[in-house]
TORTI-914106 format. One record per residue: x, y, z of N, C-alpha, C, O in turn; residue in one letter. Coordinates in steps of 0.02 Angstrom, whole numbers, plus 50000, padded with zeros to 5 digits. Layout:
TORTI-914106
XYZXYZXYZXYZA;...
END
This chain:
TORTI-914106
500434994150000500005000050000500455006250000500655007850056X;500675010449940501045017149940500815021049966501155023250012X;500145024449954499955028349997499655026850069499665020750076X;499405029950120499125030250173498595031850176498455037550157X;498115027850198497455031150203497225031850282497275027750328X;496945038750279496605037350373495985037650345495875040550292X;495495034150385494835034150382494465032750445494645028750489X;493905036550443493415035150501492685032150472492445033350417X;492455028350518491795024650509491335026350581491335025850642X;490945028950520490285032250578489695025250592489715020850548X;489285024350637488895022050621488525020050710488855017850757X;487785021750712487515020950770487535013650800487705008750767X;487345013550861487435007550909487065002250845486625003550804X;487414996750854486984990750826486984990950754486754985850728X;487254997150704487344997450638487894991450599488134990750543X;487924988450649488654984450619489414986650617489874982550607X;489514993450627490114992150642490824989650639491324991750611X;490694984550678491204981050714491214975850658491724974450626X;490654973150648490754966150580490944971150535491544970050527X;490804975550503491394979150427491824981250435492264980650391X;491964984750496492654985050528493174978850534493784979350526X;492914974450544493324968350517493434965450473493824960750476X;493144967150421493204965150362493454968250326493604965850271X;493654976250344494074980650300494744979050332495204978550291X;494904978250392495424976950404495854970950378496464970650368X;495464967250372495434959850333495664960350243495974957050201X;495414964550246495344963350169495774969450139495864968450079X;495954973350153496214980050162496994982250208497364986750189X;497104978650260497594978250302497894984850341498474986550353X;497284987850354497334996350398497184993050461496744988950474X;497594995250494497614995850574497035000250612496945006350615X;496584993050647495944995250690496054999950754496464998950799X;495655004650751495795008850806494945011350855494625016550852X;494865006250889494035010250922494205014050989494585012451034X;493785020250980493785024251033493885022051109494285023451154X;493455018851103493185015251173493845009151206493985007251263X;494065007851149494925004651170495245007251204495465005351259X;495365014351160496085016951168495845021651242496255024351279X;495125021851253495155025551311495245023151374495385026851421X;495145014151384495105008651425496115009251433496385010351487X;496365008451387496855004851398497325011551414497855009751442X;497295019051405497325024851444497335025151516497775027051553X;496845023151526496505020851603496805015951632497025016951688X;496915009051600497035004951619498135005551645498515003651690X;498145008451598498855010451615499105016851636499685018851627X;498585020251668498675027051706499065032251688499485035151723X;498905033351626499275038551592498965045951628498615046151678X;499105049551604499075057251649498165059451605497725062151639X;498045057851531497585057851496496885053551555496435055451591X;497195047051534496925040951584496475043651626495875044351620X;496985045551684496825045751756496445054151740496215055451796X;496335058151711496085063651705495345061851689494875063851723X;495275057551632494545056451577494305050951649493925054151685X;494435043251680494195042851735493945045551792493445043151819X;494355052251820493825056851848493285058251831492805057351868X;493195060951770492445062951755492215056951744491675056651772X;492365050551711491895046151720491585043351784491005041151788X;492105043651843491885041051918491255046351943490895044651989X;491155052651910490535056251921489995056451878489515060351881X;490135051151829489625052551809489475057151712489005057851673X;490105058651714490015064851682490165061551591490205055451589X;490195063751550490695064351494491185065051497491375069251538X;491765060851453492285064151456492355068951400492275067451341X;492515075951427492545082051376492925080651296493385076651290X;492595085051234492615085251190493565085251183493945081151158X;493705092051220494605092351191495095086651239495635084551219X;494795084951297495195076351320495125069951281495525065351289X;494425069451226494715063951185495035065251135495445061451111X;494875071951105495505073851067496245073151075496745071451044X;496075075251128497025073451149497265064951156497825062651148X;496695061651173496775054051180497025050651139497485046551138X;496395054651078496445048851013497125052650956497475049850914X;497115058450975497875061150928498505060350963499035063050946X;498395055851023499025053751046499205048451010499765047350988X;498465043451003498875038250989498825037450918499055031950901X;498545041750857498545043750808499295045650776499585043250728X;499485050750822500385050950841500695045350805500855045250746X;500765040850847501005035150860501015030250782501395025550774X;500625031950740500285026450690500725029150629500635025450581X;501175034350615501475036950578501585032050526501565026250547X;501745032750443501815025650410501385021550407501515016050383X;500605023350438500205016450446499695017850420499555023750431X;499265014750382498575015750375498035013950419498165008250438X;497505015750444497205016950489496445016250473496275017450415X;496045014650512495255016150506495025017050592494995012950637X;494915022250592494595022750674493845023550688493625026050637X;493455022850720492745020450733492665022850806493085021650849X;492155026050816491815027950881492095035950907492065039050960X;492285036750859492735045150862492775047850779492885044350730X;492685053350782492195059850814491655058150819491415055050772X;491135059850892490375059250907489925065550927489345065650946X;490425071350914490115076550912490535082350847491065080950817X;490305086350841490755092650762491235094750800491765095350770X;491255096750883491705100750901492345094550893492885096350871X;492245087650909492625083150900493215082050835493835081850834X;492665081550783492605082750704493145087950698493705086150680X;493005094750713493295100050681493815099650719494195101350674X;494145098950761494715098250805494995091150804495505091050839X;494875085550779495275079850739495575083250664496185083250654X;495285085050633495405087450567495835093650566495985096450513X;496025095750623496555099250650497485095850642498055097250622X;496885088350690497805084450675497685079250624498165075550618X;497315078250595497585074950542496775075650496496205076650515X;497095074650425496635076550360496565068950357497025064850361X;495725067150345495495059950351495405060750249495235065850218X;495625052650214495535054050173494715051150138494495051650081X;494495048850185493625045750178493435045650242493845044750287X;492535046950256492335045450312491825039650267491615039950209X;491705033350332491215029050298490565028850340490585026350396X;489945031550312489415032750364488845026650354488405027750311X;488815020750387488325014150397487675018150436487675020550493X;487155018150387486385020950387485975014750381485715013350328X;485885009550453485335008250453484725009550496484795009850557X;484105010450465483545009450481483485008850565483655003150581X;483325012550618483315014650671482895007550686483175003350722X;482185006050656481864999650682482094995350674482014990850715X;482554994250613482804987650631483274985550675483294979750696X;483934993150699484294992750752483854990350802483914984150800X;483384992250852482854991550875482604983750898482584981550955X;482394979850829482394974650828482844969550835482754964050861X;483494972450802484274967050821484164968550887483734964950913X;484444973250927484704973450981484204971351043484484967851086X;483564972851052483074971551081483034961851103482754958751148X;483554959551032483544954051049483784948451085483544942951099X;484494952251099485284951251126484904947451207484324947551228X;485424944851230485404941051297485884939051307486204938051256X;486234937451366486924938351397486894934351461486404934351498X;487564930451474487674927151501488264930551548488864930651534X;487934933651613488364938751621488964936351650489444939851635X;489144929451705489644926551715490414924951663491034924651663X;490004924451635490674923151554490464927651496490884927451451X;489934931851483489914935951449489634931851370489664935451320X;489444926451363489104922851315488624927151290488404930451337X;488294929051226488014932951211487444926651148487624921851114X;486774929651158486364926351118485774931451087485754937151110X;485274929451034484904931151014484424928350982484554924650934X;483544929951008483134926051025482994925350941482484922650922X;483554928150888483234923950822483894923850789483904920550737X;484204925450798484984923150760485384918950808485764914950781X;485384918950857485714914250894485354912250962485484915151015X;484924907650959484574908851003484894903451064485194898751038X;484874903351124485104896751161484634891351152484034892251142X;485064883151160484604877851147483844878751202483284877951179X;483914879751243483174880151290483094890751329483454893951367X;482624891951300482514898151304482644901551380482344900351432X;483264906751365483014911151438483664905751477483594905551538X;484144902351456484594899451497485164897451429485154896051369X;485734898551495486384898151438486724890251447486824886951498X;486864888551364486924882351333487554881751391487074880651427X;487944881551419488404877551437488514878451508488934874551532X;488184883951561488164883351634487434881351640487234880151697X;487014880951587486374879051631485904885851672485334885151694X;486264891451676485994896651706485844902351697486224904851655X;485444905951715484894911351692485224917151623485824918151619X;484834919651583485234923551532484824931551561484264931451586X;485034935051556484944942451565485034946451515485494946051474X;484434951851516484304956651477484714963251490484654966051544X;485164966151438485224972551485484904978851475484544980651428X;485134982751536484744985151541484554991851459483994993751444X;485184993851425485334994751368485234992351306485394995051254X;484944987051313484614983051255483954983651244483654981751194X;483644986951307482734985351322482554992151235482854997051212X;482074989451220481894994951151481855002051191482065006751157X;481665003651245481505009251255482155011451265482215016351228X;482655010651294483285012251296483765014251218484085019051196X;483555005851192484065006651122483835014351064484195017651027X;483005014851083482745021351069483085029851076483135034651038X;483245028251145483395034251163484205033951144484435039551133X;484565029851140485325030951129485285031851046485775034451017X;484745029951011484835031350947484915039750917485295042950882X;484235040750959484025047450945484665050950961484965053550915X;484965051351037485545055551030486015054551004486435059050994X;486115046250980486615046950927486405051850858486925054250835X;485955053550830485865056850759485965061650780486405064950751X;485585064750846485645072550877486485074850874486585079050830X;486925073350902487635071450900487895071150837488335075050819X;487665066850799488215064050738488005067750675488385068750628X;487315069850679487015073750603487535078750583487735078950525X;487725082350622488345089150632488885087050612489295090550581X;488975079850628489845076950611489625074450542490095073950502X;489055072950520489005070150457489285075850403489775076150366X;488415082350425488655088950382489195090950368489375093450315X;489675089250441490245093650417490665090750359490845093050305X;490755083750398491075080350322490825077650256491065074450209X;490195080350272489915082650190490135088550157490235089650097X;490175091750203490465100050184491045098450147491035099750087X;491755094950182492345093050153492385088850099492935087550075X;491585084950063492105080050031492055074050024491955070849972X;492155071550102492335064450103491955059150151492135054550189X;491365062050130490785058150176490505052150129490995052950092X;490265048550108490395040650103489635037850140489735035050194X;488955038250119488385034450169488375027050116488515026350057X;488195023050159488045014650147487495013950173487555013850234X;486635013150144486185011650172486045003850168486224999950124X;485695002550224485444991650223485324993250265485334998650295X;485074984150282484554984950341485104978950385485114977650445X;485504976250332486164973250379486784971250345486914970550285X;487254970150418488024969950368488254966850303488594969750261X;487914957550299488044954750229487774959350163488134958950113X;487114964150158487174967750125487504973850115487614976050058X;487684977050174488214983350154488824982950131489104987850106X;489094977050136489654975650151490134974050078490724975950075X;489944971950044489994972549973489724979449947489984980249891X;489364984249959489644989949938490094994549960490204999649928X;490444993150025490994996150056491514994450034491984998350039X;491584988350004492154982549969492144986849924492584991149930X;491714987549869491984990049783492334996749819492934997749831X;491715001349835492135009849851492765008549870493225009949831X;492915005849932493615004949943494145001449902494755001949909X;493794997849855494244994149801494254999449750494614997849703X;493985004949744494055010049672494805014449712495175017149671X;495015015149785495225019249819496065013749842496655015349832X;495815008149871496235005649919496374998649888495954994249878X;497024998549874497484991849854496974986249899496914988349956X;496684981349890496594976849919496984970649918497324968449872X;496814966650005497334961849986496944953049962497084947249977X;496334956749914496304949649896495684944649929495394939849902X;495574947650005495044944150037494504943149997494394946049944X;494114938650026493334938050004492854940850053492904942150113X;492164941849992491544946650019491434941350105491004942950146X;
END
């Protein structure tokens, strides 16, 4: 790959994500970067960032717009020579416009599905909270309902999954992200993929990135 590409992938709770995110990495060979990582393992190793963004989380709070900036262009820093795709950052414009400060993204990829059907995936999820086994009452459902296949014991709903919840995190995700969309509509390099799920988006994220990005060959 001669050139470098940075790229970000937008996309609300339950949009998939994480399955095309693996598959570009896969198929593509850019180094995965999620927000929610790099802020754990900050924390986890008590960096001065770390131990700052944990305060406000021990209250409760957000961690402020210019502390994940500084988080994620630390370790953005760091990636020099590398191609990149990062996910779960920018979630607000002030974010947006102050990433694009330290570095010029050369695509954003925005996954648009259908709020009800997020709704319906996620509403379905069930969890095995001892080991963290994860099921779903129509794609993966456990052999005997409401109990997990290999302790025998109770599966739990969370509380984040209930529709009325997955509702309200949607809404403020668009409230939030519409601004980060505009803006990088404004620039250019905004990129929407509509479906109602990943095996269909996913082959049109493949060609665009194959008109753009050397691939290495993977399959859909």
């Amino acid at each position: 790959m001669s050139k470098l590409f940075k790229i970000v992938m937008l996309g609300a709770p339950g949009s998939g994500k994480g399955t095309i995110s693996s598959r570009i990495v896969r198929d593509f060979g850019l180094t995965h970067l999620a927000s929610g990582d790099i802020l754990r393992s900050h924390i986890l190793n008590k960096t001065e960032l770390g131990t700052t963004a944990q305060e406000y989380m021990k209250e409760g709070k957000l961690v402020p717009d210019d502390l994940m900036v500084d988080l994620i262009a630390s370790e953005l820093a760091g990636l020099k020579g590398t191609s990149w795709l990062l996910d779960g950052f920018p979630r607000t414009k002030p974010q947006a416009q102050a990433l694009h400060q330290h570095q010029q993204l050369d695509m954003v990829l925005s996954l648009e599905v259908p709020d009800e059907v997020i709704i319906e995936r996620i509403k379905g999820r069930w969890i095995h909270l001892p080991s963290g086994r994860t099921y779903h009452t129509e794609f993966k459902p456990p052999k005997v309902a409401g109990v997990d296949d290999v302790t025998g014991e109770a599966l739990v709903q969370r509380e984040d999954d209930r529709a009325e919840s997955v509702s309200q995190r949607l809404k403020l995700y668009a409230t939030n992200t519409n601004p980060v969309k505009d803006f990088y509509t404004q620039l250019g390099i905004l990129q929407a993929f509509h479906g109602t799920e990943s095996n269909e988006i996913w082959p049109r994220v493949h060609r665009f990135l194959q008109n753009h990005i050397p691939a290495l060959g993977g399959p859909f």
